[in-house]
C-alpha positions in Angstrom: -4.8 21.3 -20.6 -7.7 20.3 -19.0 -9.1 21.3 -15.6 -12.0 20.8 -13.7 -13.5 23.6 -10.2 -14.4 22.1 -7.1 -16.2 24.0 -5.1 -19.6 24.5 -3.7 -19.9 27.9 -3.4 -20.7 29.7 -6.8 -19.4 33.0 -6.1 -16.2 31.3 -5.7 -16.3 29.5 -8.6 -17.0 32.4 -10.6 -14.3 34.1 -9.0 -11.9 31.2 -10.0 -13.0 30.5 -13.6 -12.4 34.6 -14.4 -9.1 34.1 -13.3 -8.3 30.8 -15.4 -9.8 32.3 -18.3 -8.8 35.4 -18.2 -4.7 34.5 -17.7 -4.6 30.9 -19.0 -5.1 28.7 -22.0 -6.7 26.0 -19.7 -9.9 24.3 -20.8 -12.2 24.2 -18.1 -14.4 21.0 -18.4 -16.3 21.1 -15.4 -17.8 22.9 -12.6 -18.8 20.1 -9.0 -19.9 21.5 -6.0 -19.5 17.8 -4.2 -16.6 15.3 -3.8 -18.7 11.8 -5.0 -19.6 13.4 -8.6 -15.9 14.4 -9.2 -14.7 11.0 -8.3 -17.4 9.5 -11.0 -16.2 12.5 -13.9 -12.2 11.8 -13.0 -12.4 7.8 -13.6 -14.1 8.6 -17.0 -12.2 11.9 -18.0 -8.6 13.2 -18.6 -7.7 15.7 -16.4 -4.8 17.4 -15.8 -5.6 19.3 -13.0 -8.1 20.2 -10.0 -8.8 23.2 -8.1 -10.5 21.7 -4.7 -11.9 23.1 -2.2 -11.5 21.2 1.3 -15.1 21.8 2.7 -17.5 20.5 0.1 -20.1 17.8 0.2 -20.8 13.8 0.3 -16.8 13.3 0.0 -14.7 16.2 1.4 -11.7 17.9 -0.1 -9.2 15.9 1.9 -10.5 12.4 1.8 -10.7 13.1 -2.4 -7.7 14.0 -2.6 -6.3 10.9 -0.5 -8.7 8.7 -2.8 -6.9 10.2 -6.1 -3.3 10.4 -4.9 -3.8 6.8 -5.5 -4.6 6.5 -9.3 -1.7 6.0 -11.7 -2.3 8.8 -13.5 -2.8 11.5 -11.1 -4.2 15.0 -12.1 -2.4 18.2 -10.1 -4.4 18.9 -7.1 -4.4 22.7 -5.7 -6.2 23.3 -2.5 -8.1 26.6 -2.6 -9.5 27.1 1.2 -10.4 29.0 3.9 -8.9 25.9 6.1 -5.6 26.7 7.0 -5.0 23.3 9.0 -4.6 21.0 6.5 -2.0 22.4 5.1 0.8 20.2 6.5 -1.4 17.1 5.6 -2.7 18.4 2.3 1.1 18.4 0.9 1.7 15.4 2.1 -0.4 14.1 -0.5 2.2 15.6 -2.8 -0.4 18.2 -3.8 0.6 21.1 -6.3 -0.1 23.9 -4.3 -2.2 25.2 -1.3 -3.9 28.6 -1.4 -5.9 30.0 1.4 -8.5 32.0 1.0 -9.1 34.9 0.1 -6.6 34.9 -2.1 -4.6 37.6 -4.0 -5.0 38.2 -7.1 -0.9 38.3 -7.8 -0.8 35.4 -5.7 -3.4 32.9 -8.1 -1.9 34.4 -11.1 1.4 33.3 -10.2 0.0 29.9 -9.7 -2.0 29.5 -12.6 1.4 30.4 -14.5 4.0 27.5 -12.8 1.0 25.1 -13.6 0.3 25.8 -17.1 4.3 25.8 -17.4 4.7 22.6 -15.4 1.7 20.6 -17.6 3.3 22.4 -21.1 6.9 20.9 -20.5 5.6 17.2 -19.2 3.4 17.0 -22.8 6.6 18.0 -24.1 8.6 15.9 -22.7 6.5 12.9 -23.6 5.9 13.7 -27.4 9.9 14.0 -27.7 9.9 10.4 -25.7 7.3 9.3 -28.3 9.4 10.3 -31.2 12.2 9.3 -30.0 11.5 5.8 -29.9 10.0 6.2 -33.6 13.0 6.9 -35.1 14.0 3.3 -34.4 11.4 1.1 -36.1 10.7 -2.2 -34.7 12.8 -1.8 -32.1 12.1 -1.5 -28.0 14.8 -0.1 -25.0 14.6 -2.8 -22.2 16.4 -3.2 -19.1 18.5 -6.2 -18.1 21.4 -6.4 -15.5 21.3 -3.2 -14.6 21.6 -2.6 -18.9 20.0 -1.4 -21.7 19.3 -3.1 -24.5 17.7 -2.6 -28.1 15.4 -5.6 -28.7 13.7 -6.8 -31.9 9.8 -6.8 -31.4 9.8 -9.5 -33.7 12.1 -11.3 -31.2 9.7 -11.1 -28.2 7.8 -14.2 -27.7 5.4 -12.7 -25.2 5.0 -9.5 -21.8 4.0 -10.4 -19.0 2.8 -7.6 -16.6 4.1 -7.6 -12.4 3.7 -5.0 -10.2 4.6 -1.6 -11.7 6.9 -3.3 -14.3 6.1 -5.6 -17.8 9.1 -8.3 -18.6 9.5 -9.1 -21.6 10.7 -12.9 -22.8 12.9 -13.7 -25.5 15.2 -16.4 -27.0 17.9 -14.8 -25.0 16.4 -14.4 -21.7 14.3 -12.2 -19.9 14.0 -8.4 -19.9 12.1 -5.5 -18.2 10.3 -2.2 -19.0 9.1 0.0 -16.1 5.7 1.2 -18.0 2.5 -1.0 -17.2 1.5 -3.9 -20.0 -0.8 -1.2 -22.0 1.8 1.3 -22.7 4.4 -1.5 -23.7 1.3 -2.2 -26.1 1.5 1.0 -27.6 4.8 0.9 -28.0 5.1 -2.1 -29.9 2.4 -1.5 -31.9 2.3 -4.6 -34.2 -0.6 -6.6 -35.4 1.0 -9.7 -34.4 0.7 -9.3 -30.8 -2.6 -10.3 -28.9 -3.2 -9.2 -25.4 -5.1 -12.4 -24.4 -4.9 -11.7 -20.7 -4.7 -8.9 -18.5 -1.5 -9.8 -17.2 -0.3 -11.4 -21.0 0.4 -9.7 -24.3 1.6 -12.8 -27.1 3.5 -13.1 -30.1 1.1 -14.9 -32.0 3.5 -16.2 -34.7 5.6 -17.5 -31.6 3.0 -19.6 -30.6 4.0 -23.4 -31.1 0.8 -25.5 -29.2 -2.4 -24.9 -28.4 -3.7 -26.9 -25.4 -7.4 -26.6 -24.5 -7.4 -26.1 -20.7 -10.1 -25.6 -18.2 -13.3 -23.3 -18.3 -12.9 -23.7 -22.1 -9.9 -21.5 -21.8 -6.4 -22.7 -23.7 -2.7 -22.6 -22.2 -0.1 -21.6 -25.5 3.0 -22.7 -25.4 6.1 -21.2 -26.6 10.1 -21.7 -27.3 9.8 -25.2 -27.5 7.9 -24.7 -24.6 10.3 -23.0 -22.6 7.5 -20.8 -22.1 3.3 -21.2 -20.9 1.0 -18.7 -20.9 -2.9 -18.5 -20.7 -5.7 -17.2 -22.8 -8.6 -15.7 -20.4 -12.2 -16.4 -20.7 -13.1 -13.0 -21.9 -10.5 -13.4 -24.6 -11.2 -16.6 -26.3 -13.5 -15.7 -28.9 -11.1 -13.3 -30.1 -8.3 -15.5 -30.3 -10.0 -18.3 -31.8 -10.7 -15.8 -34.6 -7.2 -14.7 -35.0 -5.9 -18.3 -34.8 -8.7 -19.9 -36.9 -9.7 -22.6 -34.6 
């Protein structure tokens, strides 16, 4: 589990490391005393979770916390502050916890505890999701109608990410995963499928034309054309390879 300190004053970040070494299995990966470098380290890094102090530098507590309530993958934020009034607006931000200093010793124990449970039982969760879906090879759970169905990966003819869902196309209609166009990659896992768009993962042996289009890019179509997606710019040369053309 990894964590990172945010806080500008060292004796308090001393104070707070003892306690997370001392009565966790938590890797600490990094010390800030200012909001702007924690923002740059978050984009780049997996974290888990972030002790944050409200009244730091360049980017305060509060407005980095608003800023990373809006990532996808959002680490668990816990307030550690002397600033008692942004309480009510801090757990709006469906923070983890809120601790005002100075803090009891029983009292950041007891936290450290229900977070290190809390990050233990979601990994969990998602390795027995993982192999669950392993024990059926070449298969994927999609929603349809208010239904699930098992689908043959070698059925799909291409995903197409929208909003916070992918939909998947088939002979038999469309379908619909709620888990963005990169995780549906993952799960399908198979050579034969391209992502040559953002918003576009094909079947390549579902391809049927190849129709040069503008800015050098191409349009494929698919299921007796039924179906028309497009290649990206930044994707060409790789599909050009893959296709031989």
């Amino acid at each position: 589990m990894n964590v990172i300190i945010v806080e500008d004053e060292f004796p308090a970040r001393k104070e707070l490391r003892y306690f997370i070494e001392n009565n966790t299995s938590m890797n600490i990966v990094g010390e800030f005393n200012n909001g702007l470098d924690v923002l740059s380290f978050i984009q780049e890094n997996n974290i888990d979770a972030i002790f944050l102090d409200i009244n730091i530098p360049k980017l305060d507590g509060m407005l980095l916390a608003k800023t990373i309530n809006k990532f996808k993958n959002k680490p668990k934020i816990i307030f550690i502050t002397a600033y008692e009034n942004y309480a009510v607006e801090a757990f709006n931000l469906d923070i983890f916890d809120y601790i005002l200093k100075p803090y009891s010793e029983e009292r950041i124990i007891s936290m450290l505890n229900k977070l290190e449970k809390l990050c233990i039982e979601k990994k969990q969760n998602k390795n027995e999701k993982k192999s669950l879906s392993q024990k059926v090879p070449n298969k994927i759970s999609l929603w349809k109608d208010n239904k699930i169905y098992i689908v043959n990966i070698d059925d799909i003819y291409y995903c197409e990410a929208k909003e916070r869902y992918t939909y998947i196309y088939t002979k038999d209609g469309e379908y619909h995963i709620r888990e963005c166009i990169s995780e549906v990659e993952k799960i399908i896992n198979n050579e034969n499928f391209f992502k040559c768009h953002r918003s576009y993962l094909v079947n390549l042996l579902k391809i049927e034309e190849v129709v040069p289009w503008f800015n050098n890019t191409y349009l494929l179509k698919l299921n007796s054309e039924k179906y028309e997606i497009t290649v990206s710019r930044s994707k060409v040369k790789n599909f050009r390879e893959l296709m031989n053309i």
